[in-house]
Kinemage of the C-alpha trace (Angstrom):
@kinemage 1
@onewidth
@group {chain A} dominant
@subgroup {mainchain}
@vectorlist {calphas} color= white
{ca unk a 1} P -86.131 88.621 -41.141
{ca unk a 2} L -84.042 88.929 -37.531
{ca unk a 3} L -87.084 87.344 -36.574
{ca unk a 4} L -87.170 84.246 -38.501
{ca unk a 5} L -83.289 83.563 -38.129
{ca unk a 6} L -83.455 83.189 -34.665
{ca unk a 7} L -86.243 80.804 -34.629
{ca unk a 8} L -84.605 78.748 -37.370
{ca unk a 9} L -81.657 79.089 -35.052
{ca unk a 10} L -83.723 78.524 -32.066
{ca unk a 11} L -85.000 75.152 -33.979
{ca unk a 12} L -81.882 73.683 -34.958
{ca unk a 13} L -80.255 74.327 -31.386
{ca unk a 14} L -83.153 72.186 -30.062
{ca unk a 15} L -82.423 69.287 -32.771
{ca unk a 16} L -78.858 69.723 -32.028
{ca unk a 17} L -79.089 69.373 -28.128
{ca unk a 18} L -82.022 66.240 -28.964
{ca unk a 19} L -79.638 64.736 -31.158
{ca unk a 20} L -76.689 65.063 -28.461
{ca unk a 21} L -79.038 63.719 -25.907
{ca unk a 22} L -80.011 60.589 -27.902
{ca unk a 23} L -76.143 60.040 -28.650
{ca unk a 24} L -75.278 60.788 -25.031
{ca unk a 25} L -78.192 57.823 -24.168
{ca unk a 26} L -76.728 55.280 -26.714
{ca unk a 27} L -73.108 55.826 -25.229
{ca unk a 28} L -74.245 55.228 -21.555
{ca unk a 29} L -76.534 51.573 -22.420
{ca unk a 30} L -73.008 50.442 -24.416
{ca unk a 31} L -71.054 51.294 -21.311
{ca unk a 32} L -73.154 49.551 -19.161
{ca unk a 33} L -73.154 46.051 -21.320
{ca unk a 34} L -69.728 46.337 -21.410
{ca unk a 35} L -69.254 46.746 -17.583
{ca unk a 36} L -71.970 43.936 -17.301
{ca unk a 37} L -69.354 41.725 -18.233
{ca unk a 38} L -67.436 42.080 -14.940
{ca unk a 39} L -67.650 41.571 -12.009
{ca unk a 40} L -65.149 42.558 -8.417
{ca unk a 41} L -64.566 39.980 -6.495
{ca unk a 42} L -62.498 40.834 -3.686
{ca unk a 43} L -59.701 42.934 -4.625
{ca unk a 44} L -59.475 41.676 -8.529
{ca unk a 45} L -61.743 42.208 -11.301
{ca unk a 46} L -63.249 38.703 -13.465
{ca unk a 47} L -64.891 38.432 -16.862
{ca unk a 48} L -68.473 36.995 -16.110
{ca unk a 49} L -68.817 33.793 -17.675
{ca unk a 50} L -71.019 31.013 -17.682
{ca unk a 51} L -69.918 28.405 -15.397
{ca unk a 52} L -70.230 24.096 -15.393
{ca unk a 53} L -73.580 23.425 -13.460
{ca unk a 54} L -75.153 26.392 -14.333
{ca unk a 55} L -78.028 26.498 -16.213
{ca unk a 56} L -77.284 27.206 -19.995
{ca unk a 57} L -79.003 30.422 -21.077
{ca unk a 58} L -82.168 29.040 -23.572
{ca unk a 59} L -82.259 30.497 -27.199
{ca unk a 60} L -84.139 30.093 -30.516
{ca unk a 61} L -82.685 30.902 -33.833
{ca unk a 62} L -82.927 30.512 -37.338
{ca unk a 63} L -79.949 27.299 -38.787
{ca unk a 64} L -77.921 27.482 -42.087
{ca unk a 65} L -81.610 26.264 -43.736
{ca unk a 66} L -83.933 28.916 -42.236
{ca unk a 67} L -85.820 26.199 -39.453
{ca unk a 68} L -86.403 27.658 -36.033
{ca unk a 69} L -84.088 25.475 -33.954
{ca unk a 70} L -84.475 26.172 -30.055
{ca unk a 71} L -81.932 24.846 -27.316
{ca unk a 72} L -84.428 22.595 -25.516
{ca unk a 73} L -86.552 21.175 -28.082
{ca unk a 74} L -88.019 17.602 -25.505
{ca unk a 75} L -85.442 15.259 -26.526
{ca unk a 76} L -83.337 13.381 -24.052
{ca unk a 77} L -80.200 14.098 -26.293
{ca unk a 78} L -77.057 16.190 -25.186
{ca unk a 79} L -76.075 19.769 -26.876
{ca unk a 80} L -72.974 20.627 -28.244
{ca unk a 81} L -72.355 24.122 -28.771
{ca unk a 82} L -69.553 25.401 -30.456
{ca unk a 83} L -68.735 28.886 -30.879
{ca unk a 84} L -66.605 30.020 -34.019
{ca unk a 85} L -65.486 32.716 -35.864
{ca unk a 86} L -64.965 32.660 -39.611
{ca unk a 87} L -61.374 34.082 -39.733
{ca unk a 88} L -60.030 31.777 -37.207
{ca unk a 89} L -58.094 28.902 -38.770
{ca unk a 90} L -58.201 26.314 -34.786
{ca unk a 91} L -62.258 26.923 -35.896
{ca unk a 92} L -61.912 26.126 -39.285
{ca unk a 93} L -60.365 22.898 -38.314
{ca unk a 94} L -62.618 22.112 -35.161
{ca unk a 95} L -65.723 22.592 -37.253
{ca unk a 96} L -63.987 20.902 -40.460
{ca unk a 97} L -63.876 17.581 -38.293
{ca unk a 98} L -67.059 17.785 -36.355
{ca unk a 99} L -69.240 15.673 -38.676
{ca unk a 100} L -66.607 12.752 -38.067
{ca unk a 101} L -66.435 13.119 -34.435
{ca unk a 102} L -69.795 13.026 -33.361
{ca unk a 103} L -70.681 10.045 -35.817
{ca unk a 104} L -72.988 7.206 -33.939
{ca unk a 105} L -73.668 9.883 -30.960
{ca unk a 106} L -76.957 10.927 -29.970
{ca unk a 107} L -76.284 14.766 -30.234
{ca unk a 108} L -77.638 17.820 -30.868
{ca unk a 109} L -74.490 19.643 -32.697
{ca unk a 110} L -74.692 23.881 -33.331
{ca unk a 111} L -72.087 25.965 -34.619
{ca unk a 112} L -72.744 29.523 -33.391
{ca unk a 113} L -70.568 32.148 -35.488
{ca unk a 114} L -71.132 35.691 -34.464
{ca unk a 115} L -71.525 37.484 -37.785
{ca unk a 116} L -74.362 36.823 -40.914
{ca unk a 117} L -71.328 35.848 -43.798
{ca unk a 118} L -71.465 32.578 -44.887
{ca unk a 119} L -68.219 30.133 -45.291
{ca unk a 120} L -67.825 28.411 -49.194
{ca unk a 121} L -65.909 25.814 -47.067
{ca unk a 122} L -68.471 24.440 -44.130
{ca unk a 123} L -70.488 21.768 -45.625
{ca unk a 124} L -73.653 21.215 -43.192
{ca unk a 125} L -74.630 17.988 -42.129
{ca unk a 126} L -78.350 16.669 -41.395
{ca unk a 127} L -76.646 16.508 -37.233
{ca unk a 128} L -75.336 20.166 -37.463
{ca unk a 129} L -77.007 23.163 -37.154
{ca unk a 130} L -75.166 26.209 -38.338
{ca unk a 131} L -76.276 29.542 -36.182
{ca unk a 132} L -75.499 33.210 -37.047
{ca unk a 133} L -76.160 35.170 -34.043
{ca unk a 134} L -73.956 38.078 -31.868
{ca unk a 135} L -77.312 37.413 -29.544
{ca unk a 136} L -75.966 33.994 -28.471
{ca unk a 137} L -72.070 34.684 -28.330
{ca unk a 138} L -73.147 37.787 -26.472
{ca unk a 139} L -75.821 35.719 -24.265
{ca unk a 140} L -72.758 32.932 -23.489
{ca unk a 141} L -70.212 35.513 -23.271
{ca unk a 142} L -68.076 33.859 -25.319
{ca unk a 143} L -64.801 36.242 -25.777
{ca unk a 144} L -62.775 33.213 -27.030
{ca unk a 145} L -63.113 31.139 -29.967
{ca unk a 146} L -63.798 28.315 -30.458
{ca unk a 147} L -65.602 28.150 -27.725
{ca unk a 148} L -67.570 24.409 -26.680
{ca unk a 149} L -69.782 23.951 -24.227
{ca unk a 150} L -71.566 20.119 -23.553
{ca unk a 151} L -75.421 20.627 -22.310
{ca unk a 152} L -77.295 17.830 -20.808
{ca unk a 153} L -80.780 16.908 -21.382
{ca unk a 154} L -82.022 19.219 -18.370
{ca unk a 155} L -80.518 22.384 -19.640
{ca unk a 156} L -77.244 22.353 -17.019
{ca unk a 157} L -73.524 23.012 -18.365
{ca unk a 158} L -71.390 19.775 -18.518
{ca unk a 159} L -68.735 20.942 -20.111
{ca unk a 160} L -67.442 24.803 -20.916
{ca unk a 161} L -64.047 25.361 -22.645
{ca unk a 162} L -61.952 27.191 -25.124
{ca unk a 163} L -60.328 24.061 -27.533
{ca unk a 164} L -57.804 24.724 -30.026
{ca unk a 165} L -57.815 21.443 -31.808
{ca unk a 166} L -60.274 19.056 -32.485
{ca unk a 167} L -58.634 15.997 -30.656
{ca unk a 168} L -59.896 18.099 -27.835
{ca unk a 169} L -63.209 18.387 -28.955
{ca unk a 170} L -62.877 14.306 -29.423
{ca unk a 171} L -61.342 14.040 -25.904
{ca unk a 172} L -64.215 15.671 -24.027
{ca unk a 173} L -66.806 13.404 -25.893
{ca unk a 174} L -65.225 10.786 -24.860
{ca unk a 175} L -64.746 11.758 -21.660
{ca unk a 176} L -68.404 12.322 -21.235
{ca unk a 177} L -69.039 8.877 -22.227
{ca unk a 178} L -67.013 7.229 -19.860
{ca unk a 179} L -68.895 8.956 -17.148
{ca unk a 180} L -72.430 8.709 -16.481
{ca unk a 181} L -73.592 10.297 -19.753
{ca unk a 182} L -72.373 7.342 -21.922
{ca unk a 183} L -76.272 6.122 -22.187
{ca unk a 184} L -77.328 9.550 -23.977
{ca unk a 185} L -74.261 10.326 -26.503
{ca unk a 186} L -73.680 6.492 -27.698
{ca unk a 187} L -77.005 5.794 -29.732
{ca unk a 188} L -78.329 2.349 -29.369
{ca unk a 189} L -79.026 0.026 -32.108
């Protein structure tokens, strides 16, 4: 019987320490991403973000409709990504106006909200592709909401920047088209 008891002991004292070990594992890779985020440059310490004329990180979800959409998918069209969250009201408004802003331009619009609930109040569009995914806020590191960034055709950040109302939004469109990108965001007749 003294026996038994300490093997049972013996057993759970291994599950125990396993379990510990496992925890102690999980604890270390979600310190790690976290630090992952920073960087040291000289004496101060900066957020890693993704910068204009860097190459935007490539992704493939699912949209609001269940189709595979992909970042580069061979058209000659510019991205806009927006990032959004569903409790945040400068989103709600950004996103509520989208449609209207980007009518009669050649782009590729996704909204990227970083949970799976969906809103009663977005109405999706044919031109806007509705994302749930931490993957790409995470991928972005978007910290900020909304969040925009402008892509050109090759895959390189035009444009990367936290808005608050969607005049802004407006305002960098049509700053893009007065500059050289006028000939792929205004659609041609």
């Amino acid at each position: 019987m003294k026996l038994e008891f300490l093997t049972i002991s013996n057993y759970l004292l291994w599950v125990v320490l396993i379990i510990q070990t496992l925890f102690i594992f999980y604890l270390t890779k979600l310190i790690v991403n976290f630090l992952n985020r920073f960087r040291l440059v000289g004496n101060s310490i900066q957020e890693i973000r993704l910068e204009v004329g860097q190459e935007a990180p490539l992704f493939r979800s699912k949209n609001h409709l269940g189709e595979v959409v992909k970042l580069k998918d061979g058209s000659q069209r510019y991205t806009l990504l927006i990032f959004g969250s569903k409790s945040c009201s400068s989103c709600s408004e950004v996103i509520k106006n989208v449609s209207s802003q980007i009518n009669n331009r050649n782009l590729r619009v996704f909204i990227i909200y970083n949970s799976d609930s969906v809103n009663e109040e977005v109405h999706p569009t044919e031109k806007v592709h509705h994302i749930y995914s931490s993957d790409i806020f995470e991928n972005y590191y978007v910290s900020k909401v909304p969040h925009i960034f402008l892509i050109d055709p090759s895959g390189m950040i035009k444009v990367s920047k936290v808005i608050k109302h969607s005049s802004e939004l407006l305002g960098i469109i049509r700053e893009a088209e007065s500059t050289n990108t006028i000939d792929y965001l205004v659609e041609n007749h």
